[in-house]
FIKEMAR-981215 format. One record per residue (C-alpha): residue number from 1; chain; x, y, z. Coordinates in Angstrom, 1 decimal, decimal comma, padded with zeros to 4 digits, always signed. Last residue first. Layout:
// FIKEMAR-981215
<NUM A <X Y Z>>;
...
***
This chain:
// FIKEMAR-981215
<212 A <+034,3 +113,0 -065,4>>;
<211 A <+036,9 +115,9 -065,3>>;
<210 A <+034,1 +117,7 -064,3>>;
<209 A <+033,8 +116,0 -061,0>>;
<208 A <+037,6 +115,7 -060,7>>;
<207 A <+037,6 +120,0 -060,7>>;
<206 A <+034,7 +120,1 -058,0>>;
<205 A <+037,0 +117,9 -055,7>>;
<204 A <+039,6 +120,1 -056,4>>;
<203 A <+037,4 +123,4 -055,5>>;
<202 A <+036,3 +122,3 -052,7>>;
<201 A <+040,1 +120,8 -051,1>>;
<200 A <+041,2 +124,7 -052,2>>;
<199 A <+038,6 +126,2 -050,3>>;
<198 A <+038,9 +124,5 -047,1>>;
<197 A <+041,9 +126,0 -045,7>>;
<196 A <+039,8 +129,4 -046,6>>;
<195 A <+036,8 +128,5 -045,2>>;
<194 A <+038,7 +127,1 -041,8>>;
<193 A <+040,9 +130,9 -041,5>>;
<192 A <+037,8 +133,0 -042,3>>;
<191 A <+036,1 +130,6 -039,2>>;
<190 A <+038,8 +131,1 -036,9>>;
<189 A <+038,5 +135,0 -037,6>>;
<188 A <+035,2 +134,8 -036,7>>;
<187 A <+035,9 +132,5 -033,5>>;
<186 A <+039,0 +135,3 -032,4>>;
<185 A <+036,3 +138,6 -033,0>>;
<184 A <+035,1 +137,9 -029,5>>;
<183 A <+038,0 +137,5 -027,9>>;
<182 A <+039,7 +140,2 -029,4>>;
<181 A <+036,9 +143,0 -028,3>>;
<180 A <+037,3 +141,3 -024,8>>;
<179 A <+041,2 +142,3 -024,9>>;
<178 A <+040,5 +145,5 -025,7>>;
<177 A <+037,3 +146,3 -023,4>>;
<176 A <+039,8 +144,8 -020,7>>;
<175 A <+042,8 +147,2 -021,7>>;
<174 A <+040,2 +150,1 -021,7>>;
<173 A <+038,9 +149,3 -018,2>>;
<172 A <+042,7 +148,6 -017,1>>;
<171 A <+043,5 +152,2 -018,6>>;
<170 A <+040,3 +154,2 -016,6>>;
<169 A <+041,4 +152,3 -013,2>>;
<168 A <+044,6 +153,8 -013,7>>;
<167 A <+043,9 +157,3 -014,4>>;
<166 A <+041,0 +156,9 -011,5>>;
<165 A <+043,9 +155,9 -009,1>>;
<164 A <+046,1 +158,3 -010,3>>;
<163 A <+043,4 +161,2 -010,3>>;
<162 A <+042,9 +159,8 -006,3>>;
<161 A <+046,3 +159,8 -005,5>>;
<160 A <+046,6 +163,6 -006,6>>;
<159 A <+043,5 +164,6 -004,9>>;
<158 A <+045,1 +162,6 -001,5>>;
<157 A <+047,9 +165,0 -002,1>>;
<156 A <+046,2 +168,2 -002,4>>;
<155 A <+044,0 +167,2 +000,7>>;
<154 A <+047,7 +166,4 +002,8>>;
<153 A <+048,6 +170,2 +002,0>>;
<152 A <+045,3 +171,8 +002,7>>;
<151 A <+045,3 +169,9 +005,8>>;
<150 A <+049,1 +170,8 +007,0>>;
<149 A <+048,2 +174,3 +005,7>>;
<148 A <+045,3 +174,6 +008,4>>;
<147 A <+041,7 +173,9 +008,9>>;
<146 A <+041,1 +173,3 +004,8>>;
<145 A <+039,7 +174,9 +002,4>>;
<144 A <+041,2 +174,5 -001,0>>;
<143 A <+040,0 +176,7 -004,0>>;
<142 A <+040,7 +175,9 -007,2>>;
<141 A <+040,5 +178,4 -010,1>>;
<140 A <+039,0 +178,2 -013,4>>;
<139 A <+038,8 +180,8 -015,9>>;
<138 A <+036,4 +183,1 -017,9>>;
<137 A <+037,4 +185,1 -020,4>>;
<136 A <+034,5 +186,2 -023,2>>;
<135 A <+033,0 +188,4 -020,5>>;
<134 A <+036,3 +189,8 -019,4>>;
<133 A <+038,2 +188,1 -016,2>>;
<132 A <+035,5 +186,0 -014,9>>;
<131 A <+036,6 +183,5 -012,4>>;
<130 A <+035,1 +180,7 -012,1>>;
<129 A <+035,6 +178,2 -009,3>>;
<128 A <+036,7 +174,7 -008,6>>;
<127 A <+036,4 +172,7 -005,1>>;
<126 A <+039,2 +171,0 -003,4>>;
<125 A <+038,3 +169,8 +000,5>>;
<124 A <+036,3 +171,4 +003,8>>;
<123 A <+032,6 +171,9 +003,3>>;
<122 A <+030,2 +174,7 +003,3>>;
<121 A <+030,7 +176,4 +000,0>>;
<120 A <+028,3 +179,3 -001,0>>;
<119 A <+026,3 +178,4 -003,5>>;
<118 A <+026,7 +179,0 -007,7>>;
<117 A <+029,6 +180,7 -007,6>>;
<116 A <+030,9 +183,5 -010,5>>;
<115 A <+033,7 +185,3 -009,1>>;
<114 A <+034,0 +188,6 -010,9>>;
<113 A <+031,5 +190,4 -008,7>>;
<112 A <+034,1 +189,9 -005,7>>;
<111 A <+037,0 +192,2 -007,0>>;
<110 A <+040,3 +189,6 -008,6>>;
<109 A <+043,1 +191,3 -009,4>>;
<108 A <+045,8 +188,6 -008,1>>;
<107 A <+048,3 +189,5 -005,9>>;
<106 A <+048,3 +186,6 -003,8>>;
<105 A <+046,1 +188,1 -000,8>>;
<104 A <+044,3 +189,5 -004,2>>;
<103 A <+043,0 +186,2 -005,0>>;
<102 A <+042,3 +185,3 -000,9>>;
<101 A <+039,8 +188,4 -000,9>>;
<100 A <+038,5 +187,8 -004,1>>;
<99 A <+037,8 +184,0 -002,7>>;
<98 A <+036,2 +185,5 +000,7>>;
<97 A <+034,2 +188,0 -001,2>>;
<96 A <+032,6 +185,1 -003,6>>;
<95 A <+031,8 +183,2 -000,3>>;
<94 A <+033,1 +180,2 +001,9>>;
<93 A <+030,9 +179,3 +004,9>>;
<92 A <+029,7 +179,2 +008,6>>;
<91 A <+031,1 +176,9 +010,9>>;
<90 A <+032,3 +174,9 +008,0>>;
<89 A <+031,1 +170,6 +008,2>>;
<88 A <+034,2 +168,4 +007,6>>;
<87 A <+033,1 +165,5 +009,7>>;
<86 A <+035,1 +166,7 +013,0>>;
<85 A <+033,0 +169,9 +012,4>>;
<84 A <+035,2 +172,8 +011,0>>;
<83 A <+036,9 +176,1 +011,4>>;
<82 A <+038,7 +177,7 +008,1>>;
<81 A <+041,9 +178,4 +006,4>>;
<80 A <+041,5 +179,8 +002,4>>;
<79 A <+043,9 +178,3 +000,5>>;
<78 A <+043,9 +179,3 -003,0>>;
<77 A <+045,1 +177,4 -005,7>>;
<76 A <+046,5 +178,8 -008,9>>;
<75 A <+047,9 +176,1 -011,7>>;
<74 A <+047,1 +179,1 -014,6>>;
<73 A <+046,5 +182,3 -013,0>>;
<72 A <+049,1 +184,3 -014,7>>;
<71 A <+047,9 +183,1 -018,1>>;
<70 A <+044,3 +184,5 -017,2>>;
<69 A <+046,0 +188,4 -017,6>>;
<68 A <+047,5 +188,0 -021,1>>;
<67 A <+043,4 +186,8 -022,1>>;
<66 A <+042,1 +189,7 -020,3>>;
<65 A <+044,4 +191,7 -021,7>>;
<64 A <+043,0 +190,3 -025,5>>;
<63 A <+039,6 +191,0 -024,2>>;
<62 A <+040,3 +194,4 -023,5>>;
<61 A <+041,4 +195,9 -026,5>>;
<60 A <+038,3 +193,8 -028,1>>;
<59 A <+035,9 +195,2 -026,1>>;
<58 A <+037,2 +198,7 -027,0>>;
<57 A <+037,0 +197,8 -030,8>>;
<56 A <+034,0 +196,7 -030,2>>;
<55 A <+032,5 +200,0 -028,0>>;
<54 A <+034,3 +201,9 -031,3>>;
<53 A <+032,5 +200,3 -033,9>>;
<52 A <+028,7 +199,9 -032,1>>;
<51 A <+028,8 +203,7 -031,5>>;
<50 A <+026,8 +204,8 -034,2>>;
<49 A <+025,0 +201,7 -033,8>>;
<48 A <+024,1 +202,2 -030,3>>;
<47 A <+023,1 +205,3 -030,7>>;
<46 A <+020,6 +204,4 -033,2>>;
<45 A <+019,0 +201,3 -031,0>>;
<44 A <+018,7 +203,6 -028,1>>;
<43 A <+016,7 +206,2 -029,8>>;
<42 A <+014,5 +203,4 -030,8>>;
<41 A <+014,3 +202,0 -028,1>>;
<40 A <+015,5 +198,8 -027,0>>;
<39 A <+016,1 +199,1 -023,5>>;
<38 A <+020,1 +199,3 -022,9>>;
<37 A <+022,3 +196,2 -021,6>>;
<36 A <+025,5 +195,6 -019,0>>;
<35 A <+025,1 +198,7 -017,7>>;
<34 A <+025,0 +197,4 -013,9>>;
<33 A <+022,2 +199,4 -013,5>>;
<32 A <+020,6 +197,8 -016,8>>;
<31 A <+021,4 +194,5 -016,3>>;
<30 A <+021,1 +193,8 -012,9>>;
<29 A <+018,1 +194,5 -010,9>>;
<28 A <+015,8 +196,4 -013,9>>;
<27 A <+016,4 +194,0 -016,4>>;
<26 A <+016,1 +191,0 -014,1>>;
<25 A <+013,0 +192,2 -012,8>>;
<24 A <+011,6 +193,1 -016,1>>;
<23 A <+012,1 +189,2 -017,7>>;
<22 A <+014,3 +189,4 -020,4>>;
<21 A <+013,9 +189,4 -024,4>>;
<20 A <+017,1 +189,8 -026,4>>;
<19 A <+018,5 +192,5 -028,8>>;
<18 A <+021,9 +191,6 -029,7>>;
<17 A <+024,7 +194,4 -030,0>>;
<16 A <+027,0 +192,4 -027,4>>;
<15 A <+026,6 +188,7 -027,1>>;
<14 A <+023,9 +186,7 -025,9>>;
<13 A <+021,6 +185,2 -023,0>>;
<12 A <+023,2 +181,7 -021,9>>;
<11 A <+026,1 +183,6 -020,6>>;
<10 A <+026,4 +187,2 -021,5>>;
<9 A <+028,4 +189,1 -023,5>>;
<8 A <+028,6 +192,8 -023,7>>;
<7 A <+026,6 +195,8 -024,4>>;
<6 A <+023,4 +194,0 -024,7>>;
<5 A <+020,4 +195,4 -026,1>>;
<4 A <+017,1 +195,1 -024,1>>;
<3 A <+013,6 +193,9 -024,7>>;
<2 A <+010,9 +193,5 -022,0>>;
<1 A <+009,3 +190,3 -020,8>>;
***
């Protein structure tokens, strides 16, 4: 493990001006050539607190168009048309390029490194990806792949049905827990209702006792 300070944030590792511990190849492969971190030298360290104001304020310039930027994404779906098996299999697959490429298609600054996807999607239907704008702005997108527009048009619809369907399942499970919850409360309640009808025939009967 070797030890590096950040210059921005990074997922699961930190946030600028920490000094973390990565492994050497990861160091070497993507964080420093893509200047994303500095060894933590000495010399390093010092310029990087000399500097640590402005490279902030700079972050922070471009966080907050980052931010103006995601707006302009919000409800974006991206159809990207492609060949298929009769059960849905791609001849080949969707990547990170292919999504930039369909981003900027509708005028969207998106460049390939800022598409953050796990593995390359092989099937036709809806899928979610993220998009990261800045480091501390990272949105979702969906992508729908489909053979043609008809498809992409009937799998947008059939999504729809199916949040309605789960919507509604979700309030019928919620109305049962509800009305179950009642019924099982309903004998103890019962119960409060006898003791209390009762009480007052107690206590009279009590009352002629001492009366005696």
């Amino acid at each position: 493990m070797i030890k590096v300070i950040l210059l921005e944030r990074i997922e699961r590792l930190g946030t600028m001006g920490q000094t973390v511990s990565v492994r050497p190849g990861y160091a070497r492969n993507c964080l420093l050539p893509q200047k994303k971190a500095l060894r933590a030298t000495k010399e390093n360290l010092d310029m990087f607190e000399k500097q640590r104001a402005e490279m902030e304020s700079k972050n922070e310039v471009l966080r907050v168009q980052a931010e103006e930027v995601s707006k302009t994404f919000k409800g974006l779906q991206l159809i990207i048309i492609r060949q298929a098996s009769e059960v849905g299999m791609l001849f080949g697959s969707v990547t990170a390029r292919d999504i930039a490429e369909a981003a900027k298609k509708a005028d969207k600054p998106v460049e390939r490194q800022m598409v953050q996807i796990d593995t390359p999607i092989k099937m036709l239907g809806l899928f979610s990806v993220k998009v990261k704008l800045h480091p501390e702005v990272i949105i979702d997108i969906t992508i729908n792949v489909a053979r043609s527009e008809a498809e992409a048009k009937v799998q947008v619809e059939k999504k729809a049905l199916e949040a309605k369907e789960a919507a509604k399942e979700a309030k019928a499970q919620a109305e049962k827990a509800i009305v179950e919850a009642i019924g099982t409360e309903e004998p103890a309640e019962k119960a409060k209702e006898v003791a209390k009808s009762e009480a007052p025939a107690e206590e009279a009967t009590e009352d002629k006792e001492d009366a005696k």
